[in-house]
N, C-alpha and C positions, 0 to 999 in steps of 0.2 A: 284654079280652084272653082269648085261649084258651090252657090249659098241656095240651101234651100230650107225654106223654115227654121230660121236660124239656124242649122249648123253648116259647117262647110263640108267636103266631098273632093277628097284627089281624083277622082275622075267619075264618069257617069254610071261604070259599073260599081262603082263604091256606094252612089245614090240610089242603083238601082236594087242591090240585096238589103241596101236599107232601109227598102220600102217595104220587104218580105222579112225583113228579119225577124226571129223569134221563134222560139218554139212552136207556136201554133198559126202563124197567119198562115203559111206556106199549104199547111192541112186545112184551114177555112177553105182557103180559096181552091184545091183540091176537091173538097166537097160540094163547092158551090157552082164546080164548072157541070156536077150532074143536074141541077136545076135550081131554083129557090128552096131556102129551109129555114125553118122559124127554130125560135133561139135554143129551144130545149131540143130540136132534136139536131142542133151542130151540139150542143152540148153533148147528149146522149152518143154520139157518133165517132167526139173525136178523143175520147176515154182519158180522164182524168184533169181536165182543163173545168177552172176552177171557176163559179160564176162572175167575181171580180175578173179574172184577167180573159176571160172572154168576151165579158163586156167593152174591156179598155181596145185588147184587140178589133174588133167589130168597129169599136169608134175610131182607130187608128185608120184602119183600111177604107171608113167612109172616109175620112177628112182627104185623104190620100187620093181618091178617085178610084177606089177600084171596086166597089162593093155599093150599089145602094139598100137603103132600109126602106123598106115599105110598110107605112103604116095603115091600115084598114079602118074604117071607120064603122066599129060595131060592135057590140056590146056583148063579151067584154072584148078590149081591141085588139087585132090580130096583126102582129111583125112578121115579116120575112124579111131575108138579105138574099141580095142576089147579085149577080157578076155584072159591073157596067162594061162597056166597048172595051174602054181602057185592061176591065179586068181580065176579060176575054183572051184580049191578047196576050194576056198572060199565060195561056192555057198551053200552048205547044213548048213554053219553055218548061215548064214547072216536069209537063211529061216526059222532058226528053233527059231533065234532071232524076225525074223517077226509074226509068230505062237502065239511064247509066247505074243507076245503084242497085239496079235486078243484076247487070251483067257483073258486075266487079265485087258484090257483098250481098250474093245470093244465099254464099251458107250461112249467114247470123238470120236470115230468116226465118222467126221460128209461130208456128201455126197461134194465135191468142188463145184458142183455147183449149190449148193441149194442159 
């Protein structure tokens, strides 16, 4: 067993989709591998994620080490999030999960705004 943050983990792949888990971090962090984006436009971006649970998201993903928040000092103050090392590395997994799901459920792909 693995303890991490209080819960336990049968194995490291069970700790590791628990770090992405949820409807939207996996899509953060997809948008975040293009560069830093401040909070309205992940919001604006990732179409229908709702201001509470993108904020709890954002904070899951800092506590977690994959995301940091940069706050700007200026009036009025200015956030970005952006991909840490750790999050980085995330980057060719998250792709190669996007890949498999072009090859094998291409046809439910359907255009937004048809």
């Amino acid at each position: 067993m693995i303890n991490y943050n209080n819960k336990q983990y049968v194995c490291l792949l069970d700790l590791g989709f628990e770090i992405i888990r949820g409807k939207w971090k996996a899509v953060i962090l997809c948008h975040l591998i293009e560069g830093p984006k401040r909070f309205l436009e992940l919001q604006r971006i990732t179409c229908g994620v709702s201001q509470k649970v993108l904020n709890e998201q954002l904070r899951e993903l800092e506590e977690d080490g994959l995301i940091d928040k940069i706050i700007y000092a200026e009036v009025p103050p200015r956030v970005e999030y952006k991909l840490t090392e750790k999050g980085r590395e995330l980057a060719p997994a998250l792709k190669m999960i996007e890949d498999w799901s072009k090859k094998h459920y291409s046809e439910f792909i359907q255009n937004i705004e048809e």
